[in-house]
mmCIF file of the N, C-alpha and C atoms, coordinates in Angstrom:
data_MODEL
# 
_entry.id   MODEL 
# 
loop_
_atom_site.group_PDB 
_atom_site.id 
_atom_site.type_symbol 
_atom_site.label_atom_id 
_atom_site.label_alt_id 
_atom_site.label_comp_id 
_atom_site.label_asym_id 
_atom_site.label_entity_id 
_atom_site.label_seq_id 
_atom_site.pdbx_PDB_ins_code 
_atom_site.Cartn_x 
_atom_site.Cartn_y 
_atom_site.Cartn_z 
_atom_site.occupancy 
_atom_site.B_iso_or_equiv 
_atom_site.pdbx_formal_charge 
_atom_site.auth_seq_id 
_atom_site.auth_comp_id 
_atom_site.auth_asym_id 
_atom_site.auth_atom_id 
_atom_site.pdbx_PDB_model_num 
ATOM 1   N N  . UNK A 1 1  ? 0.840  -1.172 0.000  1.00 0.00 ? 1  UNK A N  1 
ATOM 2   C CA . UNK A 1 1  ? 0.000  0.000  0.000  1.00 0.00 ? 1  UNK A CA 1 
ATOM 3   C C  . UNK A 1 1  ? 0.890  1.243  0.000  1.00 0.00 ? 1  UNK A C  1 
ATOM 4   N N  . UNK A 1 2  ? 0.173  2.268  -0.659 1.00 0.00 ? 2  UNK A N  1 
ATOM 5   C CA . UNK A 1 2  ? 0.948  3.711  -0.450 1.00 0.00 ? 2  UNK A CA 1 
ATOM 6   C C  . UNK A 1 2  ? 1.089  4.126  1.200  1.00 0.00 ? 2  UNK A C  1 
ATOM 7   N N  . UNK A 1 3  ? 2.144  5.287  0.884  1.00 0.00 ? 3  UNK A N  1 
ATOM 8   C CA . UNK A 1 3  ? 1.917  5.803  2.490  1.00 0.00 ? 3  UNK A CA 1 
ATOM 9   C C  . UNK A 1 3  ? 0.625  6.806  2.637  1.00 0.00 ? 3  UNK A C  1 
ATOM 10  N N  . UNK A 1 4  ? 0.018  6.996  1.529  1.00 0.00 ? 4  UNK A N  1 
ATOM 11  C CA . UNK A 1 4  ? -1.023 8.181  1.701  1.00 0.00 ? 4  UNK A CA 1 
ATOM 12  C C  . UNK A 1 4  ? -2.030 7.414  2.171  1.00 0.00 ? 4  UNK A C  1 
ATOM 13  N N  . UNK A 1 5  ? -2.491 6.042  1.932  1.00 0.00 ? 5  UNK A N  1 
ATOM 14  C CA . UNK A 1 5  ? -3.692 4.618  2.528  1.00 0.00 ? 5  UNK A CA 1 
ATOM 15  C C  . UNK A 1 5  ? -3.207 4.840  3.813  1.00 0.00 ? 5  UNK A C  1 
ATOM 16  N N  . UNK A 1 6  ? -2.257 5.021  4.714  1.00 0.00 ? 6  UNK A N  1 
ATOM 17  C CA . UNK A 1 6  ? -1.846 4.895  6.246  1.00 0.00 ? 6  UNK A CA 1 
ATOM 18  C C  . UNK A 1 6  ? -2.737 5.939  6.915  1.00 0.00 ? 6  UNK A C  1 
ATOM 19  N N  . UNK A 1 7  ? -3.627 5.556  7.750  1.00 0.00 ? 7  UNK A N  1 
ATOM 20  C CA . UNK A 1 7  ? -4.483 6.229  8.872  1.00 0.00 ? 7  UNK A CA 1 
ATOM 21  C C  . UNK A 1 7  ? -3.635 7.426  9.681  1.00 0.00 ? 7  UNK A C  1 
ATOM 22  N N  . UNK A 1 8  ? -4.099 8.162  10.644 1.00 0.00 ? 8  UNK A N  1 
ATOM 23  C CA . UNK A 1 8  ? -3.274 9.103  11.200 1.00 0.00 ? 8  UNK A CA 1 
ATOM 24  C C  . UNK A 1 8  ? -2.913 8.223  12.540 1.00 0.00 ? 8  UNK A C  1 
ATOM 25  N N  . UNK A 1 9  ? -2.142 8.111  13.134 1.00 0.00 ? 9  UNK A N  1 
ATOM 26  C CA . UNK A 1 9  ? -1.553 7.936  14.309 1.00 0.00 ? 9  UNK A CA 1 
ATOM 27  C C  . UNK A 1 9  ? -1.354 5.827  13.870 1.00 0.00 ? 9  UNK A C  1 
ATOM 28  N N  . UNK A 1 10 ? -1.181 5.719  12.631 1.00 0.00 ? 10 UNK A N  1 
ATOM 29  C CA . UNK A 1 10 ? -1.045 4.563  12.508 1.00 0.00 ? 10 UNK A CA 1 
ATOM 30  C C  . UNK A 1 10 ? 0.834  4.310  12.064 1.00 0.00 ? 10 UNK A C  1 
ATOM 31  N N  . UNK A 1 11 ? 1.279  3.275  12.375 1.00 0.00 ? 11 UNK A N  1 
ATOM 32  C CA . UNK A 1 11 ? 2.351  2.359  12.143 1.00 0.00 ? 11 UNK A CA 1 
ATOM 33  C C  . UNK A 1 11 ? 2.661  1.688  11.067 1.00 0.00 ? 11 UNK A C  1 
ATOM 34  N N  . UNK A 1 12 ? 3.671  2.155  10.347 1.00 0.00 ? 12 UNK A N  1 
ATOM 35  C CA . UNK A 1 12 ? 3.925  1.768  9.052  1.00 0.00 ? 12 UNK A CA 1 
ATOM 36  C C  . UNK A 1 12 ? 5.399  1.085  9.144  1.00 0.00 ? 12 UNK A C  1 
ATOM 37  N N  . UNK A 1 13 ? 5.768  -0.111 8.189  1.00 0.00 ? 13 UNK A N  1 
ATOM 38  C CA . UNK A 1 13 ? 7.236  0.056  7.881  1.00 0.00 ? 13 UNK A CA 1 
ATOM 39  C C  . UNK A 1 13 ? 7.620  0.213  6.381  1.00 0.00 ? 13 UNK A C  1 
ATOM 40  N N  . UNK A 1 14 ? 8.021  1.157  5.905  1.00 0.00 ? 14 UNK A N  1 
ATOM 41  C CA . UNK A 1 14 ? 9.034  1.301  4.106  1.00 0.00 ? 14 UNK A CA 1 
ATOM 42  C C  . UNK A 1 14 ? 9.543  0.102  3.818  1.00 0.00 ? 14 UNK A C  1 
ATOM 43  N N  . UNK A 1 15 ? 8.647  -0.812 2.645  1.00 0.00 ? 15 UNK A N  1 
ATOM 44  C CA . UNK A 1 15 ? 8.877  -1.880 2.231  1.00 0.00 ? 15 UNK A CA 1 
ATOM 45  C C  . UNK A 1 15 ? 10.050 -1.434 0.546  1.00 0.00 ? 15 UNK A C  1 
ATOM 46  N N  . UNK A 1 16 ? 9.545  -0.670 0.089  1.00 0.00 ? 16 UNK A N  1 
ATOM 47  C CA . UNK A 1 16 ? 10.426 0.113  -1.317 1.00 0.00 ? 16 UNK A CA 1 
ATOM 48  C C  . UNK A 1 16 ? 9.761  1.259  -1.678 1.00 0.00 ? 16 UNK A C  1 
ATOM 49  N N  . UNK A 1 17 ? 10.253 1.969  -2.560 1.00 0.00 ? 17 UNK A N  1 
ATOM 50  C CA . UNK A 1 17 ? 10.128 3.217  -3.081 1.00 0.00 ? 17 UNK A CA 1 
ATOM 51  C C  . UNK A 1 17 ? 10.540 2.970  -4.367 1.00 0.00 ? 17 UNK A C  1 
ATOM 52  N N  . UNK A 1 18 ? 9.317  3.721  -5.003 1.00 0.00 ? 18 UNK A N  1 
ATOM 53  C CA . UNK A 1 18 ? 9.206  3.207  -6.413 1.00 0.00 ? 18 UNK A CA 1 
ATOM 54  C C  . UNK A 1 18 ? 9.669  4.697  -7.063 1.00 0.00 ? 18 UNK A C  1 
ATOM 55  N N  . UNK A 1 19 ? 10.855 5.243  -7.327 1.00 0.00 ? 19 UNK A N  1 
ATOM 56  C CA . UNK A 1 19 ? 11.344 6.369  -7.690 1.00 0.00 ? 19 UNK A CA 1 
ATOM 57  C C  . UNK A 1 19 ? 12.847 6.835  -8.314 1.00 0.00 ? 19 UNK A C  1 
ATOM 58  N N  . UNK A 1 20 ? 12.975 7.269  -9.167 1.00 0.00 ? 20 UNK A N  1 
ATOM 59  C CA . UNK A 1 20 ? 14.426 7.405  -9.714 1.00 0.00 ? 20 UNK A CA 1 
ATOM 60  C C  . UNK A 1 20 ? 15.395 7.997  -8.303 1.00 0.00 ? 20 UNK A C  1 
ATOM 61  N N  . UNK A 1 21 ? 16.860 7.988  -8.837 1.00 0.00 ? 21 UNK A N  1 
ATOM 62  C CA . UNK A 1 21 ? 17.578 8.156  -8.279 1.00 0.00 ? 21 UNK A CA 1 
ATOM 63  C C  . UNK A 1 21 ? 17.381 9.543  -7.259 1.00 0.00 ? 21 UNK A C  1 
ATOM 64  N N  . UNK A 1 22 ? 17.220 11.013 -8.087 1.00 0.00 ? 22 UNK A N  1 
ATOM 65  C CA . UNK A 1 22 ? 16.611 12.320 -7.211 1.00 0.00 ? 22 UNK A CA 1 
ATOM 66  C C  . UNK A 1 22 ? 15.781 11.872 -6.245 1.00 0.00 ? 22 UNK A C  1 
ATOM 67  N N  . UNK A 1 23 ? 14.728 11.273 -6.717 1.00 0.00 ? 23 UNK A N  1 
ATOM 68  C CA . UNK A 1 23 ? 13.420 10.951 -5.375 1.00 0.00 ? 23 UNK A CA 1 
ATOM 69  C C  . UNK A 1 23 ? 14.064 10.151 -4.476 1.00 0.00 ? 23 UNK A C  1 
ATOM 70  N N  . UNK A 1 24 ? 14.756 9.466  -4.335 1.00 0.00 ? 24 UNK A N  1 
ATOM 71  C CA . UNK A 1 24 ? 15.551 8.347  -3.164 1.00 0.00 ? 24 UNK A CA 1 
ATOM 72  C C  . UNK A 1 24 ? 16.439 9.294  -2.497 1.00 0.00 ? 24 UNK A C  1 
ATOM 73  N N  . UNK A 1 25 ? 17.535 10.103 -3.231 1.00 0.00 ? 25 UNK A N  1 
ATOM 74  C CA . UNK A 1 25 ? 18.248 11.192 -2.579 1.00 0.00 ? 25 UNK A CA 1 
ATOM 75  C C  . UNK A 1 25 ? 17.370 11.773 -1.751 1.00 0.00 ? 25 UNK A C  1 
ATOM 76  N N  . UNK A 1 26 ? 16.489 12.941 -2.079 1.00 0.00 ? 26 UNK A N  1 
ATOM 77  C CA . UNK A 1 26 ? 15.549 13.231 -1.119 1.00 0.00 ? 26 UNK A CA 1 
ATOM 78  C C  . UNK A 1 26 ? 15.254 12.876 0.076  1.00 0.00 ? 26 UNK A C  1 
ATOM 79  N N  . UNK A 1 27 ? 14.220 11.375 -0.427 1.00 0.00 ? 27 UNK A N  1 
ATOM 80  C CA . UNK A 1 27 ? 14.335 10.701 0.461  1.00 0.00 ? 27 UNK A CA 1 
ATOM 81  C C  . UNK A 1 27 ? 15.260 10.498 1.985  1.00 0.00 ? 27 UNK A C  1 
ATOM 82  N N  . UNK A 1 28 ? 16.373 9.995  1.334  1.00 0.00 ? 28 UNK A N  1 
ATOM 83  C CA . UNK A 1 28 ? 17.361 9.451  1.902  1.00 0.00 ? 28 UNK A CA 1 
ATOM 84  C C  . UNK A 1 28 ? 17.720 10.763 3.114  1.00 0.00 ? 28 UNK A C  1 
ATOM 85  N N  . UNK A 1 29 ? 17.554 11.942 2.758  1.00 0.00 ? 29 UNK A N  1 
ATOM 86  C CA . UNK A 1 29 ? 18.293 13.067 3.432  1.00 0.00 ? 29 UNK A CA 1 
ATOM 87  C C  . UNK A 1 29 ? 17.227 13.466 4.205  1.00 0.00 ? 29 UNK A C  1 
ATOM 88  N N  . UNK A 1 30 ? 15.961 13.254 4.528  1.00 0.00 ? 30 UNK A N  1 
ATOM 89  C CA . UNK A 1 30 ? 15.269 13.317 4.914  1.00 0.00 ? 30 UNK A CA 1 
ATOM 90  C C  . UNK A 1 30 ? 14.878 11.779 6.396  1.00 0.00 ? 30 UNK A C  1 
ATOM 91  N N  . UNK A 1 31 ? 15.771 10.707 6.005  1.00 0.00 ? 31 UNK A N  1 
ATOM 92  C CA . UNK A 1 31 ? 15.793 10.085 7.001  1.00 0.00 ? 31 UNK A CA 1 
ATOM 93  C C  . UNK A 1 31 ? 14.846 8.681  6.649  1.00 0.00 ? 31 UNK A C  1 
ATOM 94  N N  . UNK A 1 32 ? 13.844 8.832  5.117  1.00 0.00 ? 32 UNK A N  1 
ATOM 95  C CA . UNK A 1 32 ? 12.966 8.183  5.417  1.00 0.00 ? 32 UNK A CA 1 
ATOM 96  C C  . UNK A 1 32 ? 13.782 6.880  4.213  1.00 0.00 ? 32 UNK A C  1 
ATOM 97  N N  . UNK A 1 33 ? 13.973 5.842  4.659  1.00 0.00 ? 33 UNK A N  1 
ATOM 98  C CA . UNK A 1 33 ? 14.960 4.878  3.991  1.00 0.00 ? 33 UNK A CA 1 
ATOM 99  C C  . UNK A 1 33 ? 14.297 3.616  4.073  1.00 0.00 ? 33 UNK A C  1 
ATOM 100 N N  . UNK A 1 34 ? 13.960 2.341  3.366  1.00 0.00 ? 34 UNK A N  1 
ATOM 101 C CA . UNK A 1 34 ? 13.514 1.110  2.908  1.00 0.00 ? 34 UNK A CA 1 
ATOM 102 C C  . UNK A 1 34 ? 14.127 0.645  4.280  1.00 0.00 ? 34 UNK A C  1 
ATOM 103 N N  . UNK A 1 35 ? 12.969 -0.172 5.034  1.00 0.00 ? 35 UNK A N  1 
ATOM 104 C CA . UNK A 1 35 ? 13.148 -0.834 6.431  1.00 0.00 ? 35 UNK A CA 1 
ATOM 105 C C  . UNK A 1 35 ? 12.935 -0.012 7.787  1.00 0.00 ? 35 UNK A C  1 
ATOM 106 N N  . UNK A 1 36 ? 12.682 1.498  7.794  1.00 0.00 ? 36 UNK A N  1 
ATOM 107 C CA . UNK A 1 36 ? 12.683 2.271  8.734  1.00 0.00 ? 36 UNK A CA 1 
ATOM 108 C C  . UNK A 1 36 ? 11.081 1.972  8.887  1.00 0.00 ? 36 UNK A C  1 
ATOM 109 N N  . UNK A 1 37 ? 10.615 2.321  10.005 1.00 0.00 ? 37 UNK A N  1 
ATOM 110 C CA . UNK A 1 37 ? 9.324  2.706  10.717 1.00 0.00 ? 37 UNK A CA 1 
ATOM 111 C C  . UNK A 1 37 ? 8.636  3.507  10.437 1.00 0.00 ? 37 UNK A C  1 
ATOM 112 N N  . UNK A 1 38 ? 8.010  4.307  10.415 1.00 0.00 ? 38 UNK A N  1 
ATOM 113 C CA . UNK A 1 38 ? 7.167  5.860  10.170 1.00 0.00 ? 38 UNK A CA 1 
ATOM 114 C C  . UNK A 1 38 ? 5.940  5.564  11.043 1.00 0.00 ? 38 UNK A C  1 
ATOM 115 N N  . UNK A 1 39 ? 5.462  6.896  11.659 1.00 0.00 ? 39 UNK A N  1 
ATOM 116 C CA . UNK A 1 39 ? 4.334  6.784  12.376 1.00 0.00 ? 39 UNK A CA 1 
ATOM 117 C C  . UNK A 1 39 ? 3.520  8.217  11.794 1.00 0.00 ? 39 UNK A C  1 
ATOM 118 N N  . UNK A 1 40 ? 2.554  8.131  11.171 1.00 0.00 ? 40 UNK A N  1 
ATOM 119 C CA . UNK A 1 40 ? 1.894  9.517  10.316 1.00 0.00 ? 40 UNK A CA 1 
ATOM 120 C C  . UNK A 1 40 ? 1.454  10.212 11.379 1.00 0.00 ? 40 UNK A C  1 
ATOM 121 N N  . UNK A 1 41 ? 1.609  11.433 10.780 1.00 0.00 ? 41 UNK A N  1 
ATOM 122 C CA . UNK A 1 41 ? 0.911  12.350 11.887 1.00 0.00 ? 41 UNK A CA 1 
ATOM 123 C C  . UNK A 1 41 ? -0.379 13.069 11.246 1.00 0.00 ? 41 UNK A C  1 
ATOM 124 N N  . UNK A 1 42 ? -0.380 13.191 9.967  1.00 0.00 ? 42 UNK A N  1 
ATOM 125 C CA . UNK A 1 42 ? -1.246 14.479 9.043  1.00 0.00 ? 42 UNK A CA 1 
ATOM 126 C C  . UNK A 1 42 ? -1.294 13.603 7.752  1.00 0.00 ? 42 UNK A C  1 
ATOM 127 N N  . UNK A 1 43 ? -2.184 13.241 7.803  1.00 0.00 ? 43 UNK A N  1 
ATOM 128 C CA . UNK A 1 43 ? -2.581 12.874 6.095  1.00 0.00 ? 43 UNK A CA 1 
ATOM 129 C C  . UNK A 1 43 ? -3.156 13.631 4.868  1.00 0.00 ? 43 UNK A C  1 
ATOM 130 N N  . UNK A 1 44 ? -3.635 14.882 5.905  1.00 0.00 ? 44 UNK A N  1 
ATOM 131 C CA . UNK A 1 44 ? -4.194 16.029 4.595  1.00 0.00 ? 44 UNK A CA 1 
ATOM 132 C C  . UNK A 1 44 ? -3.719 17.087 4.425  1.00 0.00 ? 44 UNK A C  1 
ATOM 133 N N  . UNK A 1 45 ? -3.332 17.199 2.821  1.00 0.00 ? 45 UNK A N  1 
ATOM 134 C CA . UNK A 1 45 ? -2.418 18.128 2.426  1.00 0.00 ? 45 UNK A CA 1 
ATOM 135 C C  . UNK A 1 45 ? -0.935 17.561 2.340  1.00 0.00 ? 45 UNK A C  1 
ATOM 136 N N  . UNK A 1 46 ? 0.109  17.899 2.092  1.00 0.00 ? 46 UNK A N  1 
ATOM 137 C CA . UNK A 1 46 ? 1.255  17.114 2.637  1.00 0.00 ? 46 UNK A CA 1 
ATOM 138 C C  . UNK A 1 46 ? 1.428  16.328 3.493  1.00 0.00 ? 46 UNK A C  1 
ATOM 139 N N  . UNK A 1 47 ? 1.894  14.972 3.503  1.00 0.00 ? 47 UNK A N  1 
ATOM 140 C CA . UNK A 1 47 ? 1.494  14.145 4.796  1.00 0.00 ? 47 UNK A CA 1 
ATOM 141 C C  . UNK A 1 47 ? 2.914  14.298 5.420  1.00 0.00 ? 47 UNK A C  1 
ATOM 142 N N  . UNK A 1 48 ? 2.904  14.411 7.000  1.00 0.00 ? 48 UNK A N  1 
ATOM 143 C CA . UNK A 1 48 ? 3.669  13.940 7.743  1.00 0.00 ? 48 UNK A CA 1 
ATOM 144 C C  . UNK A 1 48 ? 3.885  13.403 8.376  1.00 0.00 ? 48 UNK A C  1 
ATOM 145 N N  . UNK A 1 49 ? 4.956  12.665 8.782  1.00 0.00 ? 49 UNK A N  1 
ATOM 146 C CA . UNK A 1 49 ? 5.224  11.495 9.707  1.00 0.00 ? 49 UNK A CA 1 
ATOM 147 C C  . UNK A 1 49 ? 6.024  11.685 10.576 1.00 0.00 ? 49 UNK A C  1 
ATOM 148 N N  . UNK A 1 50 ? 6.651  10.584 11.564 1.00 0.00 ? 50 UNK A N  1 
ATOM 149 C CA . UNK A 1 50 ? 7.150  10.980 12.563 1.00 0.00 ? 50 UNK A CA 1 
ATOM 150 C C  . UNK A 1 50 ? 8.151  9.861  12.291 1.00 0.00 ? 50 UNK A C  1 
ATOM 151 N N  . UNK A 1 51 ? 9.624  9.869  12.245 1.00 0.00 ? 51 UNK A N  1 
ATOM 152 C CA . UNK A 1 51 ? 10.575 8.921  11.973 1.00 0.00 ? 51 UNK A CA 1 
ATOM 153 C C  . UNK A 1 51 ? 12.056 9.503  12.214 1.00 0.00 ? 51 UNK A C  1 
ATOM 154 N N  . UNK A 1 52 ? 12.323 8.543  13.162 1.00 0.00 ? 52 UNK A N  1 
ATOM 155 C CA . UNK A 1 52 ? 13.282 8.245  14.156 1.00 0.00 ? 52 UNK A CA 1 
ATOM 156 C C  . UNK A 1 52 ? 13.084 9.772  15.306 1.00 0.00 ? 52 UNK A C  1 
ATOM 157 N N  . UNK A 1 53 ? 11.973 10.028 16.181 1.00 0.00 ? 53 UNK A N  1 
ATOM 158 C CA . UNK A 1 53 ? 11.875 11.730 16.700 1.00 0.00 ? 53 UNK A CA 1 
ATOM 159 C C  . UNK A 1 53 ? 11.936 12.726 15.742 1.00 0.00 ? 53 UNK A C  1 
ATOM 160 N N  . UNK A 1 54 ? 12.346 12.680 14.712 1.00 0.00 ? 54 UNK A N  1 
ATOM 161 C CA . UNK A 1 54 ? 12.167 13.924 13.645 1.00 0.00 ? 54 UNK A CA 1 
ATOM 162 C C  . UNK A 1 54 ? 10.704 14.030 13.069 1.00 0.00 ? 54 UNK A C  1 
ATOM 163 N N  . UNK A 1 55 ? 9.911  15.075 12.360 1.00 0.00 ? 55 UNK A N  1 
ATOM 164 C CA . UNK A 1 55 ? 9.129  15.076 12.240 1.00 0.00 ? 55 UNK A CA 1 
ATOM 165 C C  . UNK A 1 55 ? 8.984  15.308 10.715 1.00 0.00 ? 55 UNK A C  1 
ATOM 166 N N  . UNK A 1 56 ? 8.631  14.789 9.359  1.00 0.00 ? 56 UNK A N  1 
ATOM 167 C CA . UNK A 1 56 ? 9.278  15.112 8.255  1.00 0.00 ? 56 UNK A CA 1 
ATOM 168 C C  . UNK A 1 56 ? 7.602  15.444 7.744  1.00 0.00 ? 56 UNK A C  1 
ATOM 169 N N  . UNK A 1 57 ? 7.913  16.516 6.807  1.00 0.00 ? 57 UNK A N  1 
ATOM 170 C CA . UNK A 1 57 ? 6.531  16.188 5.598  1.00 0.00 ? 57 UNK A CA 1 
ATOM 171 C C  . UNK A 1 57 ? 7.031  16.363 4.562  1.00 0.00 ? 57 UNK A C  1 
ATOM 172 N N  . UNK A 1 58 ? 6.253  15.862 3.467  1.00 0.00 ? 58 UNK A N  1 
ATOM 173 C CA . UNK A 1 58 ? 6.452  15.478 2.029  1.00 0.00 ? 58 UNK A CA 1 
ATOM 174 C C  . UNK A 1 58 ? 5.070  15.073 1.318  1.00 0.00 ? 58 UNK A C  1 
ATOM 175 N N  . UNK A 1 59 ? 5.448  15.869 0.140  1.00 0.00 ? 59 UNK A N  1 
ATOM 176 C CA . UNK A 1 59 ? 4.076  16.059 -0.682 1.00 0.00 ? 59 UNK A CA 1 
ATOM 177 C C  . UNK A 1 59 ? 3.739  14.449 -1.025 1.00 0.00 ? 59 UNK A C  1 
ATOM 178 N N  . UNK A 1 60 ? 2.235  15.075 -1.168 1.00 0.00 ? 60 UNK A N  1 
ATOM 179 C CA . UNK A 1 60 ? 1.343  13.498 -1.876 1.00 0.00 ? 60 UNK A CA 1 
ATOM 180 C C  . UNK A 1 60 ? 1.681  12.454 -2.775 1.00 0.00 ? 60 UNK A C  1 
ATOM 181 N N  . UNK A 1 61 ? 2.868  13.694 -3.396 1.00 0.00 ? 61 UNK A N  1 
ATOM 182 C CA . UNK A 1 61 ? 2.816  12.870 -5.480 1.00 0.00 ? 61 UNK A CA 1 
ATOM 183 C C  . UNK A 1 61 ? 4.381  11.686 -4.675 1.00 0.00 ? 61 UNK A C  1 
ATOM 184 N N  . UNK A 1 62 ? 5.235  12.621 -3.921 1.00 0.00 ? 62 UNK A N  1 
ATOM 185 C CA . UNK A 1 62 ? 6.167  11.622 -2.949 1.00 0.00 ? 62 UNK A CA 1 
ATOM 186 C C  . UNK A 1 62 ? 5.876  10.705 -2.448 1.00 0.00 ? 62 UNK A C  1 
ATOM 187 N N  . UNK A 1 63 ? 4.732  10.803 -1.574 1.00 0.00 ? 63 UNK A N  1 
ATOM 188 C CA . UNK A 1 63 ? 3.606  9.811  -0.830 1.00 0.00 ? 63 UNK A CA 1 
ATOM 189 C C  . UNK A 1 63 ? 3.855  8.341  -1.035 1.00 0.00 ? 63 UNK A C  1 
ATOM 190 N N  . UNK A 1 64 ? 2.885  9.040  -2.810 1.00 0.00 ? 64 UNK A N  1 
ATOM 191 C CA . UNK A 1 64 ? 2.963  7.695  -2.817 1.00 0.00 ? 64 UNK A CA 1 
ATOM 192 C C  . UNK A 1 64 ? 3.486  6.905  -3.768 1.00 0.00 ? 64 UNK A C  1 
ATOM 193 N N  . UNK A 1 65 ? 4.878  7.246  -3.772 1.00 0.00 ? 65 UNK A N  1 
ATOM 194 C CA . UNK A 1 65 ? 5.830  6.410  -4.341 1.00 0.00 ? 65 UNK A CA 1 
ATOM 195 C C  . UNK A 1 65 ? 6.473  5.614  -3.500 1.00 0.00 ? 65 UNK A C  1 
ATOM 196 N N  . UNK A 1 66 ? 6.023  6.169  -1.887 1.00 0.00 ? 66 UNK A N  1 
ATOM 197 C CA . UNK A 1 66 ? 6.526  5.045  -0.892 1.00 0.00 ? 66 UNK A CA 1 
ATOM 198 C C  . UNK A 1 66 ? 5.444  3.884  -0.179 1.00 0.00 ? 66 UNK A C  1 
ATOM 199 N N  . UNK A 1 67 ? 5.910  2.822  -0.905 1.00 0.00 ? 67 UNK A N  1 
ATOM 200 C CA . UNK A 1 67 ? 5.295  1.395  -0.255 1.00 0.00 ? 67 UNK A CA 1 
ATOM 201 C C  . UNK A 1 67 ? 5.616  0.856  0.725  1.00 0.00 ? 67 UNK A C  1 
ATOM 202 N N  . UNK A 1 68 ? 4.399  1.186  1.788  1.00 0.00 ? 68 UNK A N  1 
ATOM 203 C CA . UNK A 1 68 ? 4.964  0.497  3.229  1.00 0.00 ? 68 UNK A CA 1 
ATOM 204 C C  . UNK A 1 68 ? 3.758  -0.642 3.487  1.00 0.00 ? 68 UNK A C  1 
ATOM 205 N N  . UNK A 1 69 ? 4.244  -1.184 4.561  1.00 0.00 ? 69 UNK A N  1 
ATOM 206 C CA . UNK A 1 69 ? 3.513  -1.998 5.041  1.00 0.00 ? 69 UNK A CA 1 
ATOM 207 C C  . UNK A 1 69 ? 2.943  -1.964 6.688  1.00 0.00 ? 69 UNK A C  1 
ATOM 208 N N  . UNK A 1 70 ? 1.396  -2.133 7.060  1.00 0.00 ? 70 UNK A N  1 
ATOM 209 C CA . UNK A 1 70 ? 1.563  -1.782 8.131  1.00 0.00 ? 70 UNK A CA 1 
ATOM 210 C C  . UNK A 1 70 ? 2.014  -2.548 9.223  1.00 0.00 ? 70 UNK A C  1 
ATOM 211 N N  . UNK A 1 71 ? 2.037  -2.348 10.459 1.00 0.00 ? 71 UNK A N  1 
ATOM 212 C CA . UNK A 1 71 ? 3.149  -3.206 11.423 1.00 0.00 ? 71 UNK A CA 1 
ATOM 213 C C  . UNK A 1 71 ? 2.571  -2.932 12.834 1.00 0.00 ? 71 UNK A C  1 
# 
């Protein structure tokens, strides 16, 4: 499932990211990396999550290029 399907205060883990090299950079600098946790905070409008105490947001079309699974 996308991360934008994840409920608010629900538990996710980043199974892959379906995105060229730029979108993974991003990614990557942002903390949110294939095997990490995420816990959403805001699903409308830019969603944000909560991963590793940092608090990150990132637009929809980002969203949902990341496939997590919930946990």
């Amino acid at each position: 499932m996308e991360l934008t399907q994840v409920g608010i205060g629900e538990t996710a883990r980043i199974m892959a990211i379906e995105g060229g090299r730029g979108l993974r950079q991003k990614l990557f600098l942002r903390g949110l990396l294939e095997g990490k946790a995420v816990r959403v905070v805001s699903n409308c409008g830019p969603v944000t999550v909560e991963i590793d105490r940092n608090v990150v947001a990132i637009g929809r079309g980002m969203a949902q290029k990341i496939i997590v699974e919930r946990s």
